[in-house]
C-alpha positions in Angstrom: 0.0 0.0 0.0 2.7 2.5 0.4 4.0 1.6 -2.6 0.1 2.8 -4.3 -0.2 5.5 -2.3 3.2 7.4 -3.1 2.7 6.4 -6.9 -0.4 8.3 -6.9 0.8 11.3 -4.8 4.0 11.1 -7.8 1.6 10.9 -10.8 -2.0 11.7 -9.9 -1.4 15.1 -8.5 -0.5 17.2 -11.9 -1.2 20.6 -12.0 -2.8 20.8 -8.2 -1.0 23.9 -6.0 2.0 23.2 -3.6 -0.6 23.8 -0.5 -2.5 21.1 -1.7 -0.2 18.7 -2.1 1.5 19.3 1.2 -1.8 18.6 3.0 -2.5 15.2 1.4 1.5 14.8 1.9 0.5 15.1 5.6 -2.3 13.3 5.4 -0.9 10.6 4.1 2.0 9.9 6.1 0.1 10.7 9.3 -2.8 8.6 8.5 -2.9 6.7 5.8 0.6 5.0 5.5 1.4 4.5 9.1 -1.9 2.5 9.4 -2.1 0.7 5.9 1.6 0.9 4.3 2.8 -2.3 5.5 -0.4 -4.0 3.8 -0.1 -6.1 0.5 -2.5 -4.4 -2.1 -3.8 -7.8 -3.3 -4.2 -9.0 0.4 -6.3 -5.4 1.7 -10.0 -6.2 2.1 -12.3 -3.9 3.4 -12.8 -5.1 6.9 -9.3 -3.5 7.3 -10.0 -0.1 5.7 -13.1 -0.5 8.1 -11.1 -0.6 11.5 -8.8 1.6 9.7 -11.5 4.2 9.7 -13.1 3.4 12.8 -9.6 4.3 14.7 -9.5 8.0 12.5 -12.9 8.7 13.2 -12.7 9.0 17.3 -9.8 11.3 16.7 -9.7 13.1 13.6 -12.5 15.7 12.5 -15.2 14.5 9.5 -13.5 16.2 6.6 -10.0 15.0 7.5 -11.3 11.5 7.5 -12.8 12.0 4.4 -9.7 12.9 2.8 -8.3 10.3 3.9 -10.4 7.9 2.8 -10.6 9.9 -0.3 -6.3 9.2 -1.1 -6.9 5.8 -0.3 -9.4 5.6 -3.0 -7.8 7.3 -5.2 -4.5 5.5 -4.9 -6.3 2.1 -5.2 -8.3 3.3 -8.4 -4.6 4.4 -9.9 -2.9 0.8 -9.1 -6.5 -0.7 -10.3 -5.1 1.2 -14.3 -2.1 -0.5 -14.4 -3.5 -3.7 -13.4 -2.1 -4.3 -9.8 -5.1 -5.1 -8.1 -8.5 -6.1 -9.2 -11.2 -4.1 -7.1 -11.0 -1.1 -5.3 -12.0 -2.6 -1.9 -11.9 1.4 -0.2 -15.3 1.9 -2.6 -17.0 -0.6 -0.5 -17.1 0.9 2.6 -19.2 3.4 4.4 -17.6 6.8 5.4 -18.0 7.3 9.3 -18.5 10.0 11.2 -15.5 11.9 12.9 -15.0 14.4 16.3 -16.7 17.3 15.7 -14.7 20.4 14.4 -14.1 23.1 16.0 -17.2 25.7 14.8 -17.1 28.9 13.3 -17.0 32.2 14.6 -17.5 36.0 14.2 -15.9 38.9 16.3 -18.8 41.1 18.1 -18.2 44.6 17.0 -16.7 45.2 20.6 -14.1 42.5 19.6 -13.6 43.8 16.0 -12.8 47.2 17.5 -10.3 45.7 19.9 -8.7 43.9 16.9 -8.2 46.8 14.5 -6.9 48.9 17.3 -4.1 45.8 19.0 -3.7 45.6 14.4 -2.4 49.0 14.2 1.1 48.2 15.4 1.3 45.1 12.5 2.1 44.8 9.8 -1.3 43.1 8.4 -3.1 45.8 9.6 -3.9 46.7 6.6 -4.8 43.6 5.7 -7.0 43.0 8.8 -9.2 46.4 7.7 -9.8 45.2 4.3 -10.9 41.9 5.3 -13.0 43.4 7.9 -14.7 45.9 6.2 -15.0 44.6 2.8 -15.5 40.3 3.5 -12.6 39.7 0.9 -11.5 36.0 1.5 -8.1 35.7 2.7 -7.0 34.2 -0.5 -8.0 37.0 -2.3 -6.3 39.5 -0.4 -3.3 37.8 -0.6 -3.0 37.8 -4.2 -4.4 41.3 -4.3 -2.5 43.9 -6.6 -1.8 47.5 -6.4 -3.3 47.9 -10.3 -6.8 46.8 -8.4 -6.7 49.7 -6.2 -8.4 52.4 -7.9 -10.0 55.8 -7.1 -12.8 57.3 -8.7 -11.8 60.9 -10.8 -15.2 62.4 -11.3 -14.0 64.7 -14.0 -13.4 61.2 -15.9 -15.9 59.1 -14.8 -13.9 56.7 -14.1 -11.8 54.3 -12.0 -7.8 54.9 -12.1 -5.2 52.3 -10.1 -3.9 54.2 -6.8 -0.3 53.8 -8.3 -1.3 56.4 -11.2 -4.3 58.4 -9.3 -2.2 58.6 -6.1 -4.9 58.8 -2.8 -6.0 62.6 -3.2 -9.7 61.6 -4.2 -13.3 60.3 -1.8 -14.0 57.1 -3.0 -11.9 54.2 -3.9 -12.6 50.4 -4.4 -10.6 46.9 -5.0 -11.1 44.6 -8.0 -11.6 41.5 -6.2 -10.4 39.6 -9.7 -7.7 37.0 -8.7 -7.1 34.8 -5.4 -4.0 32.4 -4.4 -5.6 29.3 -5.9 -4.4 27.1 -8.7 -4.5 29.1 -11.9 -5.3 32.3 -9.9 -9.2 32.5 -9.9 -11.5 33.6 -7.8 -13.7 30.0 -6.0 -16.3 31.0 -8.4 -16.6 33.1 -11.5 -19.5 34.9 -9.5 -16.9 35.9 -7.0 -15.2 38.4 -9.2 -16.4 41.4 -7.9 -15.4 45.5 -7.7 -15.8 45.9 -3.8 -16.1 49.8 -2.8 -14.0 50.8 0.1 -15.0 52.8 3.4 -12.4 55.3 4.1 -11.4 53.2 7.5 -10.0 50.7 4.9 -8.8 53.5 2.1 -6.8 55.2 4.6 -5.3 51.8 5.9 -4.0 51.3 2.4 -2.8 54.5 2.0 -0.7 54.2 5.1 0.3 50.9 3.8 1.2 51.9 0.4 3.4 54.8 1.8 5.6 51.9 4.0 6.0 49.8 1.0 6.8 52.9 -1.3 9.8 54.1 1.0 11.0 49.9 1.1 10.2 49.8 -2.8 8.7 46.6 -2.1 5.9 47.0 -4.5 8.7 47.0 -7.5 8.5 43.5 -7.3 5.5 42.0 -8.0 3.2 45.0 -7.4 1.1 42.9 -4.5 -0.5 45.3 -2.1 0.2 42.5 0.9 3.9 41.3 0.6 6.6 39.9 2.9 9.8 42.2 3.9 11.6 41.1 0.3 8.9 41.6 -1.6 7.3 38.2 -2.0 3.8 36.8 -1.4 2.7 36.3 1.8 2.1 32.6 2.7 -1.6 31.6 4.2 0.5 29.9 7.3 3.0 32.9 8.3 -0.8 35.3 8.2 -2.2 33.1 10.5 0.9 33.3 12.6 0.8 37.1 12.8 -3.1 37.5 12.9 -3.2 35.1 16.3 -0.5 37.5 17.7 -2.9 39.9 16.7 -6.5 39.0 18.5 -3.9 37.2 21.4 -2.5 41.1 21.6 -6.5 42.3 21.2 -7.0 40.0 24.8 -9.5 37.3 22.6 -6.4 34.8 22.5 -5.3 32.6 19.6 -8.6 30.6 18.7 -9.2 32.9 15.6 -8.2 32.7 12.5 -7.9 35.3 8.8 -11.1 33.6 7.3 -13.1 34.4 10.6 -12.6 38.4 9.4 -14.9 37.4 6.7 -17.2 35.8 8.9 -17.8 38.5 10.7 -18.3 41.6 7.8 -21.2 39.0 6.9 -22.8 38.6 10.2 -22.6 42.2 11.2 -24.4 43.4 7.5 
């Protein structure tokens, strides 16, 4: 089974982003080959995969089990082309319940203000203000560009990127066009969107733009949220520096980026 299991993580994976395949890397290892690995392909029926899922289930949340079950599958259907086993003895079983995951949440407005104000000392805090204010996902913000800040110039009727228009005008908006996912879409094509910004959020990104101006850190790849060198933020290091956010707002570390959008929809 180990042998299956790493042939499809080598072959059956093309084209699927490097945060994908890490988590299905973990998965696997964790879960999948530590249990099963050791088991001959021919001699796995699914009585095993049955106590194999029983024992994930009372520790492991639903979805993770899933995806468990779900490489299995997969990894049996791949050796099941090339003719190493016959059936696919993972289709035959029934997908348990796991633990219950941990539920989401949504800052009061009390706890929102105690956030932007502990974020004003970070460096996300722009990023923490647009996400608040606007409901832009996380992934979105993170690939967001400084060509899809505009401002409105009245005498042309029309939208201008910040980096030509500058931040002298009253109204200003974000193309929510791209998002750090495989190809750079948005989750839908419904979720492209032109999202107007308060001035709370306008003036964070003015601020913001200033700091990476004097750094020139926007010469690199003209992203509006960056790391110190220029590069794109990665979803792990803003999840880092956002719990050192609400831990510094007194809510401790529980939260999470996503829950920012959370809460602009409950609060609508």
């Amino acid at each position: 089974m180990r042998d299956a299991v790493n042939d499809w993580l080598s072959k059956g994976l093309k084209g699927r982003s490097e945060a994908t395949l890490t988590k299905l890397r973990i998965i696997t290892e964790k879960h999948v080959i530590v249990k099963l690995g050791r088991t001959k392909l021919q001699d796995l029926r699914a009585d095993h995969v049955d106590e194999w899922l029983d024992g994930l289930s009372g520790k492991l949340a639903t979805r993770t089990v899933r995806d468990a079950l779900s490489i299995l599958k997969r990894a049996i259907r791949q050796a099941q082309a090339r003719d190493l086993v016959v059936r696919n003895v993972a289709e035959l079983v029934a997908m348990p319940t796991g633990k219950e995951g941990r539920p989401s949440k949504a800052l009061t407005r009390h706890q929102a203000e105690t956030v932007l104000k502990a974020a004003e000392s970070s460096e996300l805090n722009a990023y923490v203000v647009i996400s608040l204010t606007t409901g832009v996902r996380t992934e979105e913000a993170r690939a967001l560009r400084w060509d899809h800040v505009v401002a409105w110039i009245p005498e042309r009727k029309a939208w201008e990127p910040v980096t030509e228009a500058g931040f002298k005008h009253k109204r200003f908006a974000i193309y929510v066009w791209r998002a750090d996912r495989v190809g750079g879409d948005t989750k839908t094509r419904k979720s492209r969107r032109t999202l107007e910004l308060p001035m709370m959020a306008a003036e964070s990104l003015k601020q913001h733009y200033a700091r990476q101006a004097a750094h020139k850190l926007w010469q690199y790849r003209g992203l509006v949220f960056c790391t110190t060198v220029g590069t794109p933020l990665d979803a792990v290091n803003v999840r880092r520096t956002f719990r050192r956010i609400t831990k510094a707002a007194g809510l401790g570390t529980e939260w999470t980026p996503r829950e920012l959008r959370h809460s602009f929809v409950y609060r609508s």
